[in-house]
Backbone bond lengths (Angstrom), bond angles and torsions (degrees), N, CA, C in turn:
res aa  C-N    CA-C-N  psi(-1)  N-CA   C-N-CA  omega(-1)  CA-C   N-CA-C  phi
1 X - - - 1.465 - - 1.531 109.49 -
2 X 1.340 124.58 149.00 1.290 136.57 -156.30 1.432 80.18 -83.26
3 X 1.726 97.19 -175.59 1.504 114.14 169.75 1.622 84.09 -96.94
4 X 1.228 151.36 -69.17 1.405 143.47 -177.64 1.467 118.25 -18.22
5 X 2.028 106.18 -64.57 1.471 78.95 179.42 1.559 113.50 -88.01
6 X 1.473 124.55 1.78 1.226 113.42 168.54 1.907 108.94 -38.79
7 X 1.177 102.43 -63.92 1.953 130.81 -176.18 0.998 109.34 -23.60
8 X 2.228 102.78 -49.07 1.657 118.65 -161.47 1.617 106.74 -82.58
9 X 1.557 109.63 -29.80 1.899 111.24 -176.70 1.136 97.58 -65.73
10 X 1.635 126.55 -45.72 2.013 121.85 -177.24 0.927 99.51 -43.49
11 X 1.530 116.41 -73.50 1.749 127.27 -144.33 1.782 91.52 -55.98
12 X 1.554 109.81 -37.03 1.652 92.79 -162.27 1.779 99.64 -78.08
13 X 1.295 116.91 -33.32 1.595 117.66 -175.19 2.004 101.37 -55.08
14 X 1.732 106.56 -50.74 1.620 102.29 169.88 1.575 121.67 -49.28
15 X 1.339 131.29 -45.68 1.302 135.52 -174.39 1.455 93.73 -69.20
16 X 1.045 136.59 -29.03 1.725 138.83 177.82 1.546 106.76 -58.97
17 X 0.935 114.44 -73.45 1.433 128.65 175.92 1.774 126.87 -74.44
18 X 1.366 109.75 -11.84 1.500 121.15 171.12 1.204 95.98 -59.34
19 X 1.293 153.16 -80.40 1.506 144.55 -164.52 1.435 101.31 -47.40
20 X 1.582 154.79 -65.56 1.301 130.06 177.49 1.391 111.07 -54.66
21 X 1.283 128.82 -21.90 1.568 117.25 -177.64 1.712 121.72 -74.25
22 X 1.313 91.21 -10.78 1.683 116.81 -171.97 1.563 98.19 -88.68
23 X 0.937 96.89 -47.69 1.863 115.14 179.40 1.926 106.64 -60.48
24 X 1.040 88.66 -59.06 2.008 95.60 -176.28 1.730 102.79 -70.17
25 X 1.114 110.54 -34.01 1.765 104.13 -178.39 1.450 106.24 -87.23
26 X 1.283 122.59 -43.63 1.694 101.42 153.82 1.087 156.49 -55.20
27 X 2.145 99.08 -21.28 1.882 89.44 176.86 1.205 83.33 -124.89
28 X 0.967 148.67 2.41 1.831 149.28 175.99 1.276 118.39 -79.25
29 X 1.427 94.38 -98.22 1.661 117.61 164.27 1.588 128.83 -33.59
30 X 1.487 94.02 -67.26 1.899 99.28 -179.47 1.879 107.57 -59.23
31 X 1.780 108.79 -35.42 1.497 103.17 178.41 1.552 113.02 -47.56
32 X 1.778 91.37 -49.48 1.734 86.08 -144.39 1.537 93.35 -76.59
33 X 1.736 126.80 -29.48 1.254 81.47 -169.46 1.525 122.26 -103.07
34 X 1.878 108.26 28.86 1.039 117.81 156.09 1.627 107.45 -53.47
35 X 1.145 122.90 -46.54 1.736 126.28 -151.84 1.374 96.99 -78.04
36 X 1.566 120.11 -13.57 1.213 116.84 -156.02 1.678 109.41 -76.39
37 X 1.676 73.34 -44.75 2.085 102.11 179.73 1.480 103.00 -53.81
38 X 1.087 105.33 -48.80 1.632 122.68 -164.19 1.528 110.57 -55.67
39 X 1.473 116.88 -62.32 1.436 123.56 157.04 1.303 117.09 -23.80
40 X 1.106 138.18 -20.71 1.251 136.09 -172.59 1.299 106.44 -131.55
41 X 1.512 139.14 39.84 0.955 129.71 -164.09 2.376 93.79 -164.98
42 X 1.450 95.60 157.71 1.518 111.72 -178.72 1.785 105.11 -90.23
43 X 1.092 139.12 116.64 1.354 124.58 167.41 1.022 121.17 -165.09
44 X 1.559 112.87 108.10 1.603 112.45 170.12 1.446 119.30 -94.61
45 X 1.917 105.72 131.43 1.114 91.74 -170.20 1.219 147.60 -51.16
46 X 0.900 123.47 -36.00 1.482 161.91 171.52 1.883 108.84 -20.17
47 X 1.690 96.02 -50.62 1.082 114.01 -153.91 1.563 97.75 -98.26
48 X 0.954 125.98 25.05 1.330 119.13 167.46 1.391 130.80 68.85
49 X 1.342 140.26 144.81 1.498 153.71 -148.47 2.127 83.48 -60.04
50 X 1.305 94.28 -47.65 1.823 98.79 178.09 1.255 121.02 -57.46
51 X 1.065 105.52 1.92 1.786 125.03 163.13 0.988 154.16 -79.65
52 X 1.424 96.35 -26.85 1.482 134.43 -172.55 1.569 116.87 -81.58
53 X 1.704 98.44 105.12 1.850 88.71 175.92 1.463 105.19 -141.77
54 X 1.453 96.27 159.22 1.345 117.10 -178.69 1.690 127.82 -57.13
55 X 1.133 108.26 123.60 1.503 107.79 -147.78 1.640 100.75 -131.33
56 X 1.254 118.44 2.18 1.399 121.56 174.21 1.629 123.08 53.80
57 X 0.922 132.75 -127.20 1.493 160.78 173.54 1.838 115.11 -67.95
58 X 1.506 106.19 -20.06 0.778 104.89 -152.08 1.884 126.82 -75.67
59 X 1.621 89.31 -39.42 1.401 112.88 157.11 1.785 117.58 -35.17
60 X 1.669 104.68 -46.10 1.479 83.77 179.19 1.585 122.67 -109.93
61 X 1.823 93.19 28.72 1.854 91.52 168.64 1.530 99.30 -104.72
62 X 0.716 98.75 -14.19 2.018 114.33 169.16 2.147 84.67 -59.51
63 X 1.047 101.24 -89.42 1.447 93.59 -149.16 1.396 100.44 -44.49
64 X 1.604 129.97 -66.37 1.586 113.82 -177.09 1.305 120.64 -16.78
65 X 1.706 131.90 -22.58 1.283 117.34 -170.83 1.891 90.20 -118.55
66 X 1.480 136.09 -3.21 1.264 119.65 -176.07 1.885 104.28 -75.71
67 X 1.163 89.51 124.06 1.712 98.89 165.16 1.135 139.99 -56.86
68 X 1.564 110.60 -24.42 1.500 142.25 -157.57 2.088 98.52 -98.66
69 X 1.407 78.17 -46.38 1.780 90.50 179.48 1.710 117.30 -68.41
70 X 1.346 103.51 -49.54 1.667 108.53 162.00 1.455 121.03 -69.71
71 X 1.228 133.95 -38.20 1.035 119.81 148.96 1.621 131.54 -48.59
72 X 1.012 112.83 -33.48 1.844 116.60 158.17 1.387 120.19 -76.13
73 X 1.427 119.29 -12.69 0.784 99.11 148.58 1.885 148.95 -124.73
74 X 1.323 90.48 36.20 1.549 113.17 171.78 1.473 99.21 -113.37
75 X 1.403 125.64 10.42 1.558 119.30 -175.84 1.877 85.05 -100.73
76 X 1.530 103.88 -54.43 1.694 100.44 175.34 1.186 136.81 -41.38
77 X 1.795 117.79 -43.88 1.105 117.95 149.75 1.368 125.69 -59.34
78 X 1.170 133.39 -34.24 1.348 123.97 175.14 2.189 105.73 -75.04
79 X 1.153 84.85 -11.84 2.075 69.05 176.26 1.795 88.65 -87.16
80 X 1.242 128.54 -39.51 1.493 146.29 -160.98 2.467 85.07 -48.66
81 X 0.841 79.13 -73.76 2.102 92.75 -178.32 1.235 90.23 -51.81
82 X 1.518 121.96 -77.71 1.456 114.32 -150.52 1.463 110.96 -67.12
83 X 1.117 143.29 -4.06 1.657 141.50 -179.25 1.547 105.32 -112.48
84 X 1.372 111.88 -61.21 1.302 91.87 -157.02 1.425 127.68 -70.45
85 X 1.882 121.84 -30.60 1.213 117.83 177.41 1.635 102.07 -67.51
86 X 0.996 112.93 -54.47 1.851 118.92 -169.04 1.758 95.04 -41.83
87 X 1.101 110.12 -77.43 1.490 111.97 179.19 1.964 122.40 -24.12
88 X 1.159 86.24 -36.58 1.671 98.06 -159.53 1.326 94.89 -71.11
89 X 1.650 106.82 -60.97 1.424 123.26 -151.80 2.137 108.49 -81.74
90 X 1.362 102.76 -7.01 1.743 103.49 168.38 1.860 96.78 -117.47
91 X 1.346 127.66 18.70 1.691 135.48 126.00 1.519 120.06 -67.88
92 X 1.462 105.49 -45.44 1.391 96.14 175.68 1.527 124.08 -84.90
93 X 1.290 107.68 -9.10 1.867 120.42 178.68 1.512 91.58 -75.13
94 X 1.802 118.26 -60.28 1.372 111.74 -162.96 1.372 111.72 -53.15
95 X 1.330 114.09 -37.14 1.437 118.11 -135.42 2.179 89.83 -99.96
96 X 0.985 123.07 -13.26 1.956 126.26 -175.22 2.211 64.67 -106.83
97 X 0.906 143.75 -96.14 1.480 127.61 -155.17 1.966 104.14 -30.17
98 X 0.923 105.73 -49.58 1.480 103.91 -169.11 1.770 120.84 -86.24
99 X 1.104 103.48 -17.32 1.877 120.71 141.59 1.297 133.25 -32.03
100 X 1.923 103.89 -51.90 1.280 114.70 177.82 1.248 133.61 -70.84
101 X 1.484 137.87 -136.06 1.402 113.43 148.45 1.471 123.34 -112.32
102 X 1.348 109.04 116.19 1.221 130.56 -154.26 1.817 103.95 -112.44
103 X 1.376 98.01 148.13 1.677 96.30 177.60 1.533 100.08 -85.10
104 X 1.089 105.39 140.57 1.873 102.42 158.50 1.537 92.00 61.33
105 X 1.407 129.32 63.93 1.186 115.27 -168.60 2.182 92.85 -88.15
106 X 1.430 105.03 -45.09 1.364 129.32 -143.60 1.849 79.34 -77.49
107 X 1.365 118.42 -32.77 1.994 102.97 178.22 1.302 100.59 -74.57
108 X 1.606 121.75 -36.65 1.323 125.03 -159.50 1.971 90.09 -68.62
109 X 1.292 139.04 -50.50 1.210 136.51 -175.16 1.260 114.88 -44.87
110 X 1.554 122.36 -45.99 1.026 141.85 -159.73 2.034 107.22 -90.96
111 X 1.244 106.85 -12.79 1.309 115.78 -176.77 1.825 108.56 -95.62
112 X 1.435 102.89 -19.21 1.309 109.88 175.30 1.618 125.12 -106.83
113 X 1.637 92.61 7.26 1.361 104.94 -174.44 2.103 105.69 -113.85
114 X 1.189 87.16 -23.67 1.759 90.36 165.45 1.210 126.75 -47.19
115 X 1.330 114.49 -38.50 1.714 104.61 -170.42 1.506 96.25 -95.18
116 X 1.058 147.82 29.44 1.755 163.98 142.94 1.370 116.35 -44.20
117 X 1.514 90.00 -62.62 1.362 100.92 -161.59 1.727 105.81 -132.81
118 X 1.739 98.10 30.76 1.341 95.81 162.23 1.788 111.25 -105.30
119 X 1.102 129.85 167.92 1.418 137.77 -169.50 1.799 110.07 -60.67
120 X 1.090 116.71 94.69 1.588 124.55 176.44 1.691 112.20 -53.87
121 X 1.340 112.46 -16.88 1.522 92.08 166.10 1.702 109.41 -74.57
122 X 1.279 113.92 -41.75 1.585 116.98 -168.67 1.644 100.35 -71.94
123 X 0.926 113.57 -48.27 1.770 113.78 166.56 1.845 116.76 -40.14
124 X 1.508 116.00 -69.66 1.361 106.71 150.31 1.102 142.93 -19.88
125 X 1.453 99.55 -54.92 1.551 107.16 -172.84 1.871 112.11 -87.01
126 X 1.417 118.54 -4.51 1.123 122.63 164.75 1.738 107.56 -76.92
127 X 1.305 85.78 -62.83 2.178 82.40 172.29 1.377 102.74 -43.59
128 X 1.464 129.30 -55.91 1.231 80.17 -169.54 1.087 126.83 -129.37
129 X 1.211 124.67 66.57 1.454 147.84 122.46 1.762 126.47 -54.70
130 X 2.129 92.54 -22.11 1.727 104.69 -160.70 1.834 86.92 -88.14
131 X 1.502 98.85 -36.27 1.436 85.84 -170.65 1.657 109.48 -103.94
132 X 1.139 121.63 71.43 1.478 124.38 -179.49 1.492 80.92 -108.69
133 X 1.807 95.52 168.51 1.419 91.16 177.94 1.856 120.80 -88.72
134 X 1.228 126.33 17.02 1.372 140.64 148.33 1.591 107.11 -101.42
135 X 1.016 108.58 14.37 1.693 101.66 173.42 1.513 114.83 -82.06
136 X 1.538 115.43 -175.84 1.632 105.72 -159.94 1.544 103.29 -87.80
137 X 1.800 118.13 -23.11 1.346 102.79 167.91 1.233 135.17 -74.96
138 X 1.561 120.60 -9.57 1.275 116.48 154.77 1.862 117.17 -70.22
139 X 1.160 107.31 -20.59 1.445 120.07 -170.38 1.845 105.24 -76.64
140 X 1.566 101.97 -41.30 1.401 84.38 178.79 1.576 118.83 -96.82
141 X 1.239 114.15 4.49 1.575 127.62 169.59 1.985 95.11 -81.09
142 X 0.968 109.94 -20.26 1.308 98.70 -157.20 1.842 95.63 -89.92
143 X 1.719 94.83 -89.14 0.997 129.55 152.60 1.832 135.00 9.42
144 X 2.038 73.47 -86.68 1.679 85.99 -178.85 1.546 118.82 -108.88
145 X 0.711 119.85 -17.34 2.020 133.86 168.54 1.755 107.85 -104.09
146 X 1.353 124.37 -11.74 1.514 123.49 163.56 1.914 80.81 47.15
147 X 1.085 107.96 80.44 1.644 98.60 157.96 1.718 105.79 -125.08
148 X 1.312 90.92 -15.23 1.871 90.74 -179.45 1.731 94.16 -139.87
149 X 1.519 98.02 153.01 1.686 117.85 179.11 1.377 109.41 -73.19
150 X 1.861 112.13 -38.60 1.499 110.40 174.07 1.731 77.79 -130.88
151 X 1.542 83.09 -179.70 1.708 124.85 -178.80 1.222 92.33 -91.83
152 X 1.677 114.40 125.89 1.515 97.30 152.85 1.528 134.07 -104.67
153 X 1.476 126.30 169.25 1.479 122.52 -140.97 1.512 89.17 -82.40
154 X 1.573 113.84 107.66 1.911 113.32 171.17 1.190 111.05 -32.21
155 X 1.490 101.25 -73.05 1.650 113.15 -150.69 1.928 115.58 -93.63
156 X 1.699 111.27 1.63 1.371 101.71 171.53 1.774 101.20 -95.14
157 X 1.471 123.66 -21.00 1.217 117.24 -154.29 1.824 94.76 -88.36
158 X 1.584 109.15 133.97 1.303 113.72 160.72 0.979 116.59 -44.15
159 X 1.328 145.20 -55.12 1.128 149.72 -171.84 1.365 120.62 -45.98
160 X 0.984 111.56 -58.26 1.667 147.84 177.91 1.452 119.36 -39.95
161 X 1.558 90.60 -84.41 1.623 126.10 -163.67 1.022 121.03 -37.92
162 X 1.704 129.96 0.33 1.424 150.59 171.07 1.416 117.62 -69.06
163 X 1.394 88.49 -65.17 1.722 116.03 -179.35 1.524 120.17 -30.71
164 X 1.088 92.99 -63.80 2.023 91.06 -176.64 1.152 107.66 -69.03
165 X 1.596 116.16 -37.70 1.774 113.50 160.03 1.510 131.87 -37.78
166 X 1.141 105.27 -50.64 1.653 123.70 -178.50 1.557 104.07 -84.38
167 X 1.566 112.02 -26.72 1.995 93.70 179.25 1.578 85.16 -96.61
168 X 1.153 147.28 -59.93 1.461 130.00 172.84 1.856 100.44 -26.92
169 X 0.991 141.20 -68.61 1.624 127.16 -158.69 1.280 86.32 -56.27
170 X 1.267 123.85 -71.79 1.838 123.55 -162.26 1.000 131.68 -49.99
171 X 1.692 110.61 -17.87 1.467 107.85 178.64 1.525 105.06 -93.10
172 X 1.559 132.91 -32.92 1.543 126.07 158.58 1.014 116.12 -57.64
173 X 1.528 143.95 -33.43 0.948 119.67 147.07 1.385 164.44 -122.84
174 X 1.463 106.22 75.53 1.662 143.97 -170.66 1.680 90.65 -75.86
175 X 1.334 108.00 -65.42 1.493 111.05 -132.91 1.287 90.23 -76.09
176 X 1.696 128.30 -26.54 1.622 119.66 -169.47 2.139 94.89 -64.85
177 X 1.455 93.45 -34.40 1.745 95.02 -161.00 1.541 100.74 -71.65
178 X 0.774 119.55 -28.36 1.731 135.11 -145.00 2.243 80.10 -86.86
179 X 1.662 112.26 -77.25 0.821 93.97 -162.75 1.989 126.06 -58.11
180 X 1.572 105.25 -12.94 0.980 113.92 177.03 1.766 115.10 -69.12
181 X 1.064 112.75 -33.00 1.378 109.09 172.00 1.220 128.06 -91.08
182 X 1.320 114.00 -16.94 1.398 126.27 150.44 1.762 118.52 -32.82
183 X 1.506 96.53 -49.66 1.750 114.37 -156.78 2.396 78.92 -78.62
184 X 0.923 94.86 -54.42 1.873 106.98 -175.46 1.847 90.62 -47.56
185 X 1.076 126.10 -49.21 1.802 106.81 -150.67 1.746 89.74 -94.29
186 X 1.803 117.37 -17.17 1.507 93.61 166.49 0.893 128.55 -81.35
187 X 1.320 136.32 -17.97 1.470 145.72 166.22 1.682 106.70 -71.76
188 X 1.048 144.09 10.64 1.487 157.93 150.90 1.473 114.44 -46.23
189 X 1.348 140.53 82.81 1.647 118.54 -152.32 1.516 111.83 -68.57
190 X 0.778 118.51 170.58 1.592 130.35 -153.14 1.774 108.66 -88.41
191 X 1.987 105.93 -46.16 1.124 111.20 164.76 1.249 143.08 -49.10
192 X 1.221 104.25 -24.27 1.968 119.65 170.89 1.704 99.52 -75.90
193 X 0.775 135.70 -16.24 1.505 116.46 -178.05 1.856 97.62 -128.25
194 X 1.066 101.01 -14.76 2.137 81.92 144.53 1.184 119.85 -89.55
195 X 1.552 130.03 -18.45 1.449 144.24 172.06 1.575 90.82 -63.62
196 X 1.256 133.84 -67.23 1.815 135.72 -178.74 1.277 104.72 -52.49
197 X 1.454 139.86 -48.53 1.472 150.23 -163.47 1.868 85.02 -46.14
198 X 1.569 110.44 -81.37 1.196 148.18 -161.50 1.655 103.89 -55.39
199 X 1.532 104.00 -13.31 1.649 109.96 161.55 1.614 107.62 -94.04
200 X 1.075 122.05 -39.03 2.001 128.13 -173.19 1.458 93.08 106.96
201 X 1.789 117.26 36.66 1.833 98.08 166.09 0.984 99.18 -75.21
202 X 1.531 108.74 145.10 1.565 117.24 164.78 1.610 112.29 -97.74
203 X 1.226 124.64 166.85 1.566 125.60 -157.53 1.426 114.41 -57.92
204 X 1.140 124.21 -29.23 1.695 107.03 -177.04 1.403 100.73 -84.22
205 X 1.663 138.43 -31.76 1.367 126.61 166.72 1.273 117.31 -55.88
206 X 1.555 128.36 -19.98 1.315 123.65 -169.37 1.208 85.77 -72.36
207 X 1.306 124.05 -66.96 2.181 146.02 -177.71 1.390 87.30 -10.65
208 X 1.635 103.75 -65.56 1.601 90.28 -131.32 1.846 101.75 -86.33
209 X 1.225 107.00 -10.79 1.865 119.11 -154.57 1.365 85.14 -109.91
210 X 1.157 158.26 -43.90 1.403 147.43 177.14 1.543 121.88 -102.20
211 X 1.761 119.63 -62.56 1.127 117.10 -173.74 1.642 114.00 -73.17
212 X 1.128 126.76 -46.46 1.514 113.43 173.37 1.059 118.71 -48.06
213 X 2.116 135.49 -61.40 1.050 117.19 153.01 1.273 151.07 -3.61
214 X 1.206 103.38 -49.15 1.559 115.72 -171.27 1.173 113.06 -83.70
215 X 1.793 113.88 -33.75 1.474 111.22 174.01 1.381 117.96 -99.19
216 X 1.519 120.28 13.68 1.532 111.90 173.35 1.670 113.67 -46.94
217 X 1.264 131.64 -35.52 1.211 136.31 172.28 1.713 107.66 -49.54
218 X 1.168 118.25 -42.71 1.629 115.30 -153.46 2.158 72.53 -96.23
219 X 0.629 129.34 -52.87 1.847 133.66 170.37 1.672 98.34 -8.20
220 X 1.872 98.61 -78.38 1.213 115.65 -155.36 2.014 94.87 -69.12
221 X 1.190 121.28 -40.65 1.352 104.09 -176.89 1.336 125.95 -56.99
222 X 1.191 92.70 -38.28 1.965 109.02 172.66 1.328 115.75 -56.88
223 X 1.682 125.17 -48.75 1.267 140.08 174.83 1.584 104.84 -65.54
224 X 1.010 111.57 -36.84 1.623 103.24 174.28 1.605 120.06 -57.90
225 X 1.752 93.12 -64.08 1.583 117.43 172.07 1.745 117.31 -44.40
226 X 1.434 109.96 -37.45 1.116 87.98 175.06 1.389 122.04 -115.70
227 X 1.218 125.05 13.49 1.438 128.55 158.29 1.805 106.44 -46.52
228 X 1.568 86.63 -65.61 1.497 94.46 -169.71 1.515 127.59 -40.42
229 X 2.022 95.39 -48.02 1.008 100.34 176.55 1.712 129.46 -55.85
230 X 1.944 96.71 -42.94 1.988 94.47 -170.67 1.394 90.56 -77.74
231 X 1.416 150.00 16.15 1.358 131.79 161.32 1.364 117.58 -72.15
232 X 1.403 112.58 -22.26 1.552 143.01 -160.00 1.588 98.09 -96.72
233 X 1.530 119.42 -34.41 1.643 106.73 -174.30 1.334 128.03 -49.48
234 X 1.672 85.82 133.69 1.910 89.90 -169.78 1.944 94.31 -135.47
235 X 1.514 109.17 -38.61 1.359 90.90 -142.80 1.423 102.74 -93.31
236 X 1.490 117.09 -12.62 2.201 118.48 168.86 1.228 90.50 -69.66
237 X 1.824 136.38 -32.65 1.492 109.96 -147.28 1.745 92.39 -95.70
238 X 1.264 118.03 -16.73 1.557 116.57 -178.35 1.304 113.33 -83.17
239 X 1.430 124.76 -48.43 1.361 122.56 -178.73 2.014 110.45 -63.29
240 X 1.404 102.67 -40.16 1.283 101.73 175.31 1.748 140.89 -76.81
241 X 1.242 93.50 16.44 1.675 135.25 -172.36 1.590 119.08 -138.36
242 X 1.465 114.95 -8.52 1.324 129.21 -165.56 2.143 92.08 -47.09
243 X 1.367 86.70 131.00 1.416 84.40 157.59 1.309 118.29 82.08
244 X 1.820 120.63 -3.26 1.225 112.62 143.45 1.871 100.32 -125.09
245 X 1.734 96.07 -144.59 1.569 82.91 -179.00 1.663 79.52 -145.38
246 X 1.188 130.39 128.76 1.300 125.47 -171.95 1.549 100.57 -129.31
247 X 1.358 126.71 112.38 1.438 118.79 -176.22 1.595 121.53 -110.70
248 X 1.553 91.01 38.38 1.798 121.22 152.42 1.383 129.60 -80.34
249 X 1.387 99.73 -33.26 1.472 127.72 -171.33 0.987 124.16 -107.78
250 X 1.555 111.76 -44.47 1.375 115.83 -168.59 1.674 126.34 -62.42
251 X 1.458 140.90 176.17 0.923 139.30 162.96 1.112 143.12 -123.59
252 X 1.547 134.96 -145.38 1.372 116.37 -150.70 2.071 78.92 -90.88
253 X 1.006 119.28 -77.58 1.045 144.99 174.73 1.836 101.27 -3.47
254 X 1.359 90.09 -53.31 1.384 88.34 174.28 1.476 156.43 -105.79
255 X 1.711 93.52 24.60 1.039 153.02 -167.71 1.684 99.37 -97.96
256 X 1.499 117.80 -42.91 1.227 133.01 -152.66 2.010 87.53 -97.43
257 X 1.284 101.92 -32.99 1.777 103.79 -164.76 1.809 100.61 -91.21
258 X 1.281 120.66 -2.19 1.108 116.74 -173.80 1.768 104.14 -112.18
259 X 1.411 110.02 -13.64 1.225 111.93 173.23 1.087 129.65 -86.18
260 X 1.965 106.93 -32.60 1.629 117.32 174.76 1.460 100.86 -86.63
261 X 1.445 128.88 -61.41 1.632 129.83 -158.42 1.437 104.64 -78.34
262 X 1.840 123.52 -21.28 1.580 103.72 176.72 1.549 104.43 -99.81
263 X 1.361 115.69 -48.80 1.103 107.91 -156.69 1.638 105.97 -85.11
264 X 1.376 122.99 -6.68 1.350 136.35 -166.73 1.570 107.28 55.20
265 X 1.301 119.38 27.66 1.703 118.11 155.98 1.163 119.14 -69.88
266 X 1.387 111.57 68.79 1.952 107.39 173.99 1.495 127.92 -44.64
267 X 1.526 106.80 -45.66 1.577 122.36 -172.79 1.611 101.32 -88.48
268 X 1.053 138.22 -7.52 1.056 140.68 161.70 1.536 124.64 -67.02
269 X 1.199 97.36 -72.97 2.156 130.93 160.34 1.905 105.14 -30.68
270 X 1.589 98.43 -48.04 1.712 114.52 177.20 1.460 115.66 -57.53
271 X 1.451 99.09 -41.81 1.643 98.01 171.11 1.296 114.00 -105.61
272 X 1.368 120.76 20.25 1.536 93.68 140.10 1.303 125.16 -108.85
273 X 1.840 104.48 -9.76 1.614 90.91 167.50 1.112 110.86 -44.98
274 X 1.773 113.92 -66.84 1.571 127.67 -172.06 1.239 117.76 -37.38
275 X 1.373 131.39 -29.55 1.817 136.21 151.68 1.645 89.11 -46.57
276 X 1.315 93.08 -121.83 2.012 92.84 177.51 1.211 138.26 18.72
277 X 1.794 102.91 -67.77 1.865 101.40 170.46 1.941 93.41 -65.21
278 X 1.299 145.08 -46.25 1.244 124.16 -162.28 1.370 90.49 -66.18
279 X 1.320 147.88 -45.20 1.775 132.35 -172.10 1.313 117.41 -42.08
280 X 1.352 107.44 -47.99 1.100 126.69 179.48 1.094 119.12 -48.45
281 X 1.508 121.02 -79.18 1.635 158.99 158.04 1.922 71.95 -9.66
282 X 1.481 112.67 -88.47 1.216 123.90 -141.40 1.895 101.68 -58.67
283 X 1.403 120.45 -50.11 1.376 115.48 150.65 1.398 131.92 -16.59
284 X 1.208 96.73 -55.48 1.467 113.73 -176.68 1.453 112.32 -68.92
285 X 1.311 117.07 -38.06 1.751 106.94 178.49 1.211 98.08 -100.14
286 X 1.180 139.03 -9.69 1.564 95.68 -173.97 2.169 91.88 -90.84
287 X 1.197 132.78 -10.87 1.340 125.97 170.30 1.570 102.34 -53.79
288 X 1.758 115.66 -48.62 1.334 111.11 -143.95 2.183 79.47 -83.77
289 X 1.026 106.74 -39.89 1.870 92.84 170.22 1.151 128.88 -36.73
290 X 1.515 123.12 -57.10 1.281 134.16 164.49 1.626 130.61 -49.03
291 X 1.658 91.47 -22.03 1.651 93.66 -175.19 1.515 118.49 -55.58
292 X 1.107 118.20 -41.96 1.768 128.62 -179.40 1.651 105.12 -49.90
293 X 1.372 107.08 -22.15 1.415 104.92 178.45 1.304 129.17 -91.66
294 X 1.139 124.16 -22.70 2.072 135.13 168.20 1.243 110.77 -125.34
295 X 1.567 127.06 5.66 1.605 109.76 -176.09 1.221 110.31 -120.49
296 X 1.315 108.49 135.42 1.757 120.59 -161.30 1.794 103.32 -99.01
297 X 1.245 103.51 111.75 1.300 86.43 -174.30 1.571 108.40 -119.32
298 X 1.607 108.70 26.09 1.783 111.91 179.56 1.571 108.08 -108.54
């Protein structure tokens, strides 16, 4: 091949891919490192691009002392613990239970995979309707299991106001984890646990000496995937709070939507995404550090 049409296959492979590159530098690129500028900068929206001034450092000695902001973000870490291991680890119970031979295994998959990819505002707003204090989980604590004299109030009590948050995240997402480990324990070869049979392992040695092994890989992707994601929760903790502002509950995310869309603090809102993506960022490596240490990848 010439150097000419070498020139002509690029240029045509670039015109191939120029329309996604147009696509990623417009809602990707130009966002983030709009937010980037912004972080470092004074601007209410309101007031126009002629508004906009340079504000240095200042944005993030502001947050070290906002109350509202640290409190969002010790509410994130606490959704960060309470969702993602719980979630993972009753995906991997459902999903080695629903492996075996199960009746109705393929409705039962499909019954735990519905609330996935059904609409999380209407999901929210069913929780919490369930947990009001005339709702049915005070009703069957009350009611029908007599475990308490009254119901107590879910969503005003500090204590509380997590809970339906964190089993609302976990129950949407079962069915993404569930079917993913499903696809991990069938690809498991068959001979390692007639090789154990032919020793007298009994079932939790098979668990722990063959099948966990094998899926630490599908483990660590999940643990990745959803760190990131409950760092990101905005839309169970907003709809299920709609209409006050409770900064027990709330999160980082929404911390970030109350600073740009209420208060119109753009350059403010910018640096705390830019906190956030570094949580993340920093989430993210020290998981992928650790991996050499529990994940089997032979």
């Amino acid at each position: 091949m010439t150097r000419k049409e070498t020139v002509h296959e690029n240029l045509a492979g670039y015109l191939f891919i120029a329309p996604t590159i147009a696509v990623f530098a417009v809602f990707f690129l130009f966002p983030i490192g709009s937010s980037i500028l912004l972080a470092f900068s004074d601007w209410n929206f309101l007031s126009g691009v002629q508004g906009l001034t340079f504000a240095g450092l200042e944005n993030f000695r502001e947050l070290a002392h906002d109350r509202h902001f640290i409190y969002a973000l010790k509410n994130t870490f606490v959704y960060v613990v309470g969702i993602v291991p719980e979630s993972i680890l009753f995906a991997l119970f459902l999903a080695y239970a629903l492996n075996s031979r199960v009746y109705a295994k393929n409705v039962l998959r499909f019954i735990f995979f519905i609330p996935y990819i059904s609409s999380q505002v209407a999901l929210a707003a069913v929780f919490k309707f369930m947990f009001r204090d005339d709702g049915i989980c005070n009703y069957l604590l009350v009611e029908v299991l007599h475990l308490l004299k009254t119901g107590p109030a879910w969503m005003d009590s500090t204590a509380l106001n997590k809970i339906p948050i964190c089993l609302l995240s976990i129950w949407t997402t079962i069915g993404y984890e569930l079917i993913i480990y499903m696809a991990a324990l069938q690809n498991v070869p068959k001979s390692l646990y007639e090789e154990a049979d032919l020793e007298g392992a009994n079932g939790w040695k098979k668990f722990w000496d063959i099948t966990f092994p094998m899926i630490t890989p599908t483990t660590f992707y999940l643990l990745v995937v959803r760190v990131i994601a409950v760092f990101k929760i905005f839309s169970s903790v907003n709809i299920m709070t709609i209409g006050t502002y409770n900064e027990s509950n709330t999160s980082m995310v929404n911390e970030i939507y109350q600073s740009s869309f209420v208060r119109y603090r753009f350059g403010y809102a910018s640096a705390k995404a830019l906190v956030l993506l570094a949580l993340i960022l920093l989430a993210t490596v020290i998981n992928f550090t650790l991996e050499k240490r529990w994940v089997n990848y032979d």
